[in-house]
N, C-alpha and C positions, 0 to 999 in steps of 0.2 A: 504494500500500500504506500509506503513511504517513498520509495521508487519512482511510482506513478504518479502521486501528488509533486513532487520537485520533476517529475517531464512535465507536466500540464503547467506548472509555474514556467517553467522554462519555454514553453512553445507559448505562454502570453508573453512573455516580456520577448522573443525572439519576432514576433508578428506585428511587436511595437518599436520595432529597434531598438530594446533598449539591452544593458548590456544582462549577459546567461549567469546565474547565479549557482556556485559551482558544490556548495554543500547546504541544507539545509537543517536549523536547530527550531525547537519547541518553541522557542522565545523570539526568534525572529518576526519583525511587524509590519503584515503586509503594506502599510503606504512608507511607514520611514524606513525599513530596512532595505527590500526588495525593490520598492518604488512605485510601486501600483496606483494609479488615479484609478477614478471610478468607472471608465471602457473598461480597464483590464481586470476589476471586479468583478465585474458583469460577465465577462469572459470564462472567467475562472471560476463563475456560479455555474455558468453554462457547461463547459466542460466536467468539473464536477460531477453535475449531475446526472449526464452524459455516461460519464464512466460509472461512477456510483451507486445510482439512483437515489443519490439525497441533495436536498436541498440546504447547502450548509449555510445558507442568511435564512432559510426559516423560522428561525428562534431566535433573529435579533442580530443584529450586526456583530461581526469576527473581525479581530483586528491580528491576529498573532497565526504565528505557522500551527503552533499548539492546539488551537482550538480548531482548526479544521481536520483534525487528526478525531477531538473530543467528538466533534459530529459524524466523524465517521465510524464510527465503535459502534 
């Protein structure tokens, strides 16, 4: 799972040109660490759910790599 969540982080930020984020930890935040504005949230709900079938903003806005791990469980 861990795997798959840092490709699908990495193919938003690679489709925005921004730069490939090359480990990912529990703590990391997705706008100030990674960089994400809200396209490449929406993205990353997309894909998400896509791969997962969960909706990880269903319960409220996710700001950390950790907590889209918590939704995924």
């Amino acid at each position: 799972m861990r795997d798959t969540v840092h490709q699908i982080i990495n193919t938003v930020l690679a489709n925005r040109g921004k730069k490939l984020i090359d480990s990912l930890n529990d703590s990391m935040r997705l706008r100030d660490d990674i960089g994400f504005d809200s396209l490449d949230l929406a993205e990353l709900t997309v894909r998400i759910e896509a791969q997962f079938n969960v909706d990880i903003f269903e319960k409220g806005i996710i700001s950390t790599v950790g907590e889209i791990f918590e939704r995924l469980k």
